[in-house]
MARBAPA-245045 format. One record per residue (C-alpha): residue number from 0; residue in one letter; x, y, z. Coordinates in Angstrom, 3 decimals, decimal comma. Layout:
BEGIN
R   pos   code         px         py         pz
R   NUM      A          X          Y          Z
...
***
This chain:
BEGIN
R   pos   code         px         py         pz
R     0      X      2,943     -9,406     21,579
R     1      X      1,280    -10,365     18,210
R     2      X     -1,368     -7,979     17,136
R     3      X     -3,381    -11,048     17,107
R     4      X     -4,146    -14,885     19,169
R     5      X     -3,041    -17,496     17,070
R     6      X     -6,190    -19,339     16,596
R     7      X     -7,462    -15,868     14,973
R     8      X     -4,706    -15,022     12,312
R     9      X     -5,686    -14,848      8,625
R    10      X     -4,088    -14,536      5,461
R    11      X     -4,355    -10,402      5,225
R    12      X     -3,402     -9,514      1,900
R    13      X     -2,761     -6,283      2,496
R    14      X     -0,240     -7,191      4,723
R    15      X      2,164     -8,728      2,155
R    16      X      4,654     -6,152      3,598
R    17      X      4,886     -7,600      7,314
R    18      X      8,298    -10,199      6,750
R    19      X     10,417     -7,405      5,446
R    20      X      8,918     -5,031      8,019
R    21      X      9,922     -8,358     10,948
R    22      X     13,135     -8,003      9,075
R    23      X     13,846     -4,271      9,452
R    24      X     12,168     -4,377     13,143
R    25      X     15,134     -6,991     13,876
R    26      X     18,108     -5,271     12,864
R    27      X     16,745     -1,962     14,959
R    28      X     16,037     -3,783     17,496
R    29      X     19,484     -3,685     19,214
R    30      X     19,679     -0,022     18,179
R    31      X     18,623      3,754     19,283
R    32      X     16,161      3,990     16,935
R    33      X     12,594      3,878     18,127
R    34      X      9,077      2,887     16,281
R    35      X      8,615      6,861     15,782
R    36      X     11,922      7,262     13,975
R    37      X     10,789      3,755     11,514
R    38      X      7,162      6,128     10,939
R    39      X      8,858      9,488      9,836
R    40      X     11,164      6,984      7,445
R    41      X      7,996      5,568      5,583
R    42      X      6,633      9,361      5,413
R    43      X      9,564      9,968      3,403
R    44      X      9,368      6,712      1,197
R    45      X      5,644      8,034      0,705
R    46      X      7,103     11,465     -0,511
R    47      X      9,887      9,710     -2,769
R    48      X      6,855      7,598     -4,512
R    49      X      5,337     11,400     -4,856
R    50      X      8,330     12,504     -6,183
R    51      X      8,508      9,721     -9,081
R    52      X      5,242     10,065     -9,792
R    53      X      5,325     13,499    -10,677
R    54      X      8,561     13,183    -12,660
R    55      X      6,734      9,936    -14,411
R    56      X      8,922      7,162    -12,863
R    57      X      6,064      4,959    -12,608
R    58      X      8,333      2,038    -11,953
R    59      X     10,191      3,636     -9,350
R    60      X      7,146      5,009     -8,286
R    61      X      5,399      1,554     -7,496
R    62      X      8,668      0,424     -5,950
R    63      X      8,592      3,000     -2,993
R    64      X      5,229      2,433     -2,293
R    65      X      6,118     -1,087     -2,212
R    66      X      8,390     -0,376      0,089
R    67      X      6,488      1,977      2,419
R    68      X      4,029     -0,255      2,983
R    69      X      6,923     -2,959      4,064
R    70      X      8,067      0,035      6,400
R    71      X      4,987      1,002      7,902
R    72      X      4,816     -2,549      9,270
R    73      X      8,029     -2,347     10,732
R    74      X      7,211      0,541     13,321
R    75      X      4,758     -1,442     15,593
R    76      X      6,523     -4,911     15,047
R    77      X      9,347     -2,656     16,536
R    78      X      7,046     -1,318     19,130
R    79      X      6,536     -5,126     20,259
R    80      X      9,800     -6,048     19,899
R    81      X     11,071     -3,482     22,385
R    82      X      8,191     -3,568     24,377
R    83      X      7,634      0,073     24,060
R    84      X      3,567      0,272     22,619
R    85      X      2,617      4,137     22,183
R    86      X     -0,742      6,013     21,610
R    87      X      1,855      8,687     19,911
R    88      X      2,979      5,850     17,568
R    89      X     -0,550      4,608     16,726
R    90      X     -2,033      7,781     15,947
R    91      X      1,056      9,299     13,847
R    92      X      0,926      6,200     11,857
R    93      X     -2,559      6,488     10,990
R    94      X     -2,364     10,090     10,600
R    95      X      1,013      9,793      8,123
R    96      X     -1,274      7,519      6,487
R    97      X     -3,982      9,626      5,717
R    98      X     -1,698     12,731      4,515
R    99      X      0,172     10,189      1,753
R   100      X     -2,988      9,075      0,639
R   101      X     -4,159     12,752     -0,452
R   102      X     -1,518     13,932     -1,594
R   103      X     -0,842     10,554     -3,406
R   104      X     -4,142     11,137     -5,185
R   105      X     -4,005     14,572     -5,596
R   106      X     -0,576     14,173     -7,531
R   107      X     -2,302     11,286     -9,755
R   108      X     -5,232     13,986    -10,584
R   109      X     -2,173     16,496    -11,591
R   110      X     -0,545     14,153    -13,875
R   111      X     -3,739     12,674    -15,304
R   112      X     -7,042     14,161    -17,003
R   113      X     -8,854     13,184    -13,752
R   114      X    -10,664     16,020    -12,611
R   115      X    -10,166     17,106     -8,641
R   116      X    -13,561     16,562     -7,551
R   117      X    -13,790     12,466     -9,160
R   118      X     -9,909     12,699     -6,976
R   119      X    -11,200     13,894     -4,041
R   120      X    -14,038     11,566     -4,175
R   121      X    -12,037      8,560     -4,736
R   122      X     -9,596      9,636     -1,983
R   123      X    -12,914      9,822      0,308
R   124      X    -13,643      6,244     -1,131
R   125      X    -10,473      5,226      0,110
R   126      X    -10,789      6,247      3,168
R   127      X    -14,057      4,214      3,332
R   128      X    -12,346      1,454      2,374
R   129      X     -9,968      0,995      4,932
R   130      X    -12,223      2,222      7,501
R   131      X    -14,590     -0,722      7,151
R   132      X    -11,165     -2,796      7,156
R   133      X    -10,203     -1,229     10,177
R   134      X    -13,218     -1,379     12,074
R   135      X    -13,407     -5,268     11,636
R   136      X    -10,214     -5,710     12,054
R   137      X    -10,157     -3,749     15,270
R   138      X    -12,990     -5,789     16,621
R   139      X    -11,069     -8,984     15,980
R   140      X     -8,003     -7,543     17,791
R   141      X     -9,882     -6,306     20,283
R   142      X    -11,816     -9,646     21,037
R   143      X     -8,797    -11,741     20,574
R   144      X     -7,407    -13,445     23,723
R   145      X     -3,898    -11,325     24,181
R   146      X     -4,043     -9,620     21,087
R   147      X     -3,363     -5,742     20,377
R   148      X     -5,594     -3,163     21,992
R   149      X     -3,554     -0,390     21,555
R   150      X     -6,443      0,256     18,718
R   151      X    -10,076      0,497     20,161
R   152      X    -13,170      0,002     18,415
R   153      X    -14,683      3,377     19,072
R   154      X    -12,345      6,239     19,956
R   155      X    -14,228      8,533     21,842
R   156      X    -11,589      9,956     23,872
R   157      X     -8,191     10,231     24,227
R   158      X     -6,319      7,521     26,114
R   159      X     -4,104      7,623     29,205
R   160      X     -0,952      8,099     28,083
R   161      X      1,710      5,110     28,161
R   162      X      4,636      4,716     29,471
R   163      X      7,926      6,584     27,740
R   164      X      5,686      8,839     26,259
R   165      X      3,800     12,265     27,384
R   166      X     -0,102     12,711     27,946
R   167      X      0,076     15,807     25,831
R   168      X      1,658     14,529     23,196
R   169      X     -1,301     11,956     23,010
R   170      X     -3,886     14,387     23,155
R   171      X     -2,794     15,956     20,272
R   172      X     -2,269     13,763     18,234
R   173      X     -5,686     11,815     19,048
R   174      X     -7,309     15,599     18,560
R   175      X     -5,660     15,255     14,697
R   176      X     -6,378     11,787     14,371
R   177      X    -10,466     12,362     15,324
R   178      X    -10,124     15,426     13,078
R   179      X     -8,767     13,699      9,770
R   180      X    -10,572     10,093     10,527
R   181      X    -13,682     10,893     12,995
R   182      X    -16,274     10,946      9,673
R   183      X    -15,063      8,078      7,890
R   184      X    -15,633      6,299     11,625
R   185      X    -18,998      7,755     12,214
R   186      X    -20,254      6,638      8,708
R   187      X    -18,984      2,868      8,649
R   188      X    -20,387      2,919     12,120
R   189      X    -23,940      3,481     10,828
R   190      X    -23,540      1,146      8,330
R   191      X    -22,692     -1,738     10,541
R   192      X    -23,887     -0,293     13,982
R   193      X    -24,474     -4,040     15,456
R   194      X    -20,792     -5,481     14,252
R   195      X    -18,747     -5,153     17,554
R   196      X    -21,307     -7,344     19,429
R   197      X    -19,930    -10,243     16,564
R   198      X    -17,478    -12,577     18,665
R   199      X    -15,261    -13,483     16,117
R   200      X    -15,483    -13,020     11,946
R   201      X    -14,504    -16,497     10,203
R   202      X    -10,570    -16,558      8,540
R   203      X    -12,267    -16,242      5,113
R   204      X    -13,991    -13,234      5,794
R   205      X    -11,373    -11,238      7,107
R   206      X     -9,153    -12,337      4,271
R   207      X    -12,000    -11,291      2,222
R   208      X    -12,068     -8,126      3,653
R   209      X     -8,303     -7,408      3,385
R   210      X     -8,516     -6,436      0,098
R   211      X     -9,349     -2,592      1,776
R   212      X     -6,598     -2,780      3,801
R   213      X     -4,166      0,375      2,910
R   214      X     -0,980     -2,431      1,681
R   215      X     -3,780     -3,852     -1,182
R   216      X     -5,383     -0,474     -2,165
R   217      X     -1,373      0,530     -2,613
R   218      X     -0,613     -2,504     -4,230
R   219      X     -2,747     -1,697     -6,766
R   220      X     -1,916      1,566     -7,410
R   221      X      2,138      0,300     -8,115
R   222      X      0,735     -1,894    -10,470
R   223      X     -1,551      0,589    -12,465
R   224      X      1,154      2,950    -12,128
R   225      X      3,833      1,103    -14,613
R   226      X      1,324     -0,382    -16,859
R   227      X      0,154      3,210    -17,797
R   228      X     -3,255      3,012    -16,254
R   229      X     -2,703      5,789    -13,985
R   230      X     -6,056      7,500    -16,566
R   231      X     -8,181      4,501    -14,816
R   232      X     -6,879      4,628    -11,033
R   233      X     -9,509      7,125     -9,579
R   234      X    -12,403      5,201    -11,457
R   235      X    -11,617      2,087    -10,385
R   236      X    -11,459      2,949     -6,764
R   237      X    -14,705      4,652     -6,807
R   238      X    -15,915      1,952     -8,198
R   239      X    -14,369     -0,589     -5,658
R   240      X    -16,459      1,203     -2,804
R   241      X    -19,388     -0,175     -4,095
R   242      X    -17,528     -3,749     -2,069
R   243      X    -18,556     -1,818      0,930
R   244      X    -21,991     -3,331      0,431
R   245      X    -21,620     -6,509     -0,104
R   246      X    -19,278     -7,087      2,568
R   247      X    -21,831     -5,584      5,118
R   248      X    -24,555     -7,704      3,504
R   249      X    -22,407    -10,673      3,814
R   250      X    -21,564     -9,402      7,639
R   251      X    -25,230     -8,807      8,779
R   252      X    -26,420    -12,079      7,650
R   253      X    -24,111    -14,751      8,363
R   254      X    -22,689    -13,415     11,220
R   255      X    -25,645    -12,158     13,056
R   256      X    -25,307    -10,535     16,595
***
């Protein structure tokens, strides 16, 4: 099961990572590991990037968070491959997520001149970011003939467990997930409280709009990294918010409810 119908797939540029994570999902496939094993592997490529960054391997560095962003695609094209969608999958992904990006941020405001409130602030604008990415992009999925629901627009409460994987499990890990993510949610949501009425968003706009998915906002960052520009990486992403806007503008009057 695609996450999305054909007639709605769009060039996602954040998403540069999905053929190598098809690849890796295919040579699993036939094997005992599961989509949860493929999520606690790009945790660790997340911690090696950490690693290199704080040891100034900024080459390295950008290489392993290359790479877990072509790993974190590879768990839920796993998932579909064996058939085996899981709440516990969905929300450790996004939750993994969420940890690498602080600590990714808080390790750049350790090795730069950056102080830790502009860091926490851009890891806040981040998080923004790919919220407003998500909750599109969740809308799309969601309204897309056979497409992925395993993600719901608004996650009020926690879902009825799946099968090959416990209800408590679930609920704890949606408790973390509305914990970590539940503010960023409520605040693009008042921003944009008309968007999931939309029917569809045009291919252009969700391209668009992919440049706050988490693959492009760590795309740049291994980029910045090697070229020594690791001084200008909080700026610029606090700076990048200011996107937010415009794409809402753009949003509320073209694509009107």
């Amino acid at each position: 099961m695609s996450k999305l119908a054909a007639q709605d797939k769009f060039l996602d540029l954040s998403d540069y990572g999905r053929p190598f994570g098809k690849f890796l999902a295919n040579q699993l496939k036939n094997t005992r590991f599961t989509p949860i094993h493929v999520t606690l592997l790009f945790g660790l490529t997340g911690l090696f990037a950490i690693y290199c960054i704080l040891q100034n391997h900024y080459f390295l560095a950008g290489f392993f968070i290359i790479l877990k962003s072509g790993i974190d695609a590879a768990d839920g094209e796993l998932a579909r491959i064996k058939n085996t969608p899981s709440y516990t999958g969905r929300y450790l992904d996004s939750v993994f997520d969420i940890i690498l990006n602080f600590l990714i941020f808080m390790t750049i405001c350790y090795i730069s001149k950056t102080t830790i409130w502009l860091t926490f602030l851009a890891f806040i604008c981040i998080q923004l970011q790919g919220t407003l990415y998500n909750y599109y992009y969740v809308i799309l999925r969601n309204k897309s003939v056979g497409g992925d629901t395993t993600s719901k627009i608004f996650e009020n409460k926690s879902p009825k467990a799946l099968p090959g994987e416990t209800q408590k499990s679930v609920d704890i890990l949606f408790w973390i997930y509305t914990v970590v993510y539940g503010a960023f949610d409520k605040i693009i949501h008042t921003l944009d409280k008309e968007a999931y009425k939309v029917k569809t968003f045009p291919h252009w706009f969700m391209t668009f709009l992919s440049i706050y998915g988490l693959g492009f906002q760590l795309l740049i960052i291994a980029i910045m990294l090697p070229m020594n520009l690791i001084e200008y990486i909080v700026p610029f992403f606090i700076i990048y918010t200011l996107f937010i806007f415009v794409l809402i503008a753009i949003r509320k009057t073209l694509f009107k409810v």
